[in-house]
C-alpha positions in Angstrom: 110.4 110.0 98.7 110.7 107.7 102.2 113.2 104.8 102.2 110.6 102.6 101.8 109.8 103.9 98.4 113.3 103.7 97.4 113.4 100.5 98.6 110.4 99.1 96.7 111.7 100.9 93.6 115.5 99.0 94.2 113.9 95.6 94.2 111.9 96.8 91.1 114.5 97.5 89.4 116.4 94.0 90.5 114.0 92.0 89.5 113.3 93.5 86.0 117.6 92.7 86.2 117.1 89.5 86.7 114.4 89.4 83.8 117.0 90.6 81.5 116.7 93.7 80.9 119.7 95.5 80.0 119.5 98.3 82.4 117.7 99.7 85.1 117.5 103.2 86.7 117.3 104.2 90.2 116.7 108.0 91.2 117.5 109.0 95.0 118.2 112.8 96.1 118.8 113.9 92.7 121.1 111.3 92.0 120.9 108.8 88.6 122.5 105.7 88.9 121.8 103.1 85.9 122.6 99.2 86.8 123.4 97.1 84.4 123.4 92.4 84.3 127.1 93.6 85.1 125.9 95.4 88.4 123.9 93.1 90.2 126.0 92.8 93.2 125.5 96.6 93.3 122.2 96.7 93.3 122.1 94.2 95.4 124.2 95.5 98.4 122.3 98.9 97.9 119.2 97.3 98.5 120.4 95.8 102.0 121.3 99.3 102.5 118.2 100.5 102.6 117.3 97.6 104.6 119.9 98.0 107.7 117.9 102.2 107.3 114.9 101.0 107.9 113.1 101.9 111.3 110.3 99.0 111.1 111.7 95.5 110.9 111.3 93.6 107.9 108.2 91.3 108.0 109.0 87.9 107.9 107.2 85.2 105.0 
């Protein structure tokens, strides 16, 4: 999976967060990690992660 699809799939999983639902799971290099409401600043600094990764800069809206 590219970083790009892990990052779409971290913002997918924020946002259905921010729907309230009680958890989310994210799956990168064989790793499980489950966020919960509690977790949100996780999530949340692991998707700037992948961000700062990148190699294209992020388009701007």
């Amino acid at each position: 999976m590219s970083s790009e699809q892990y990052l779409l799939e971290a913002k997918s999983a924020l946002h259905q967060l921010l729907l309230g639902k009680a958890v989310r799971v994210v799956q990168k290099d064989g790793r499980r990690v489950e966020y919960t409401p509690a977790d949100r600043r996780a999530l949340e600094k692991y998707i700037q992660s992948l961000q700062s990764t990148r190699r294209a800069p992020a388009s701007v809206n």
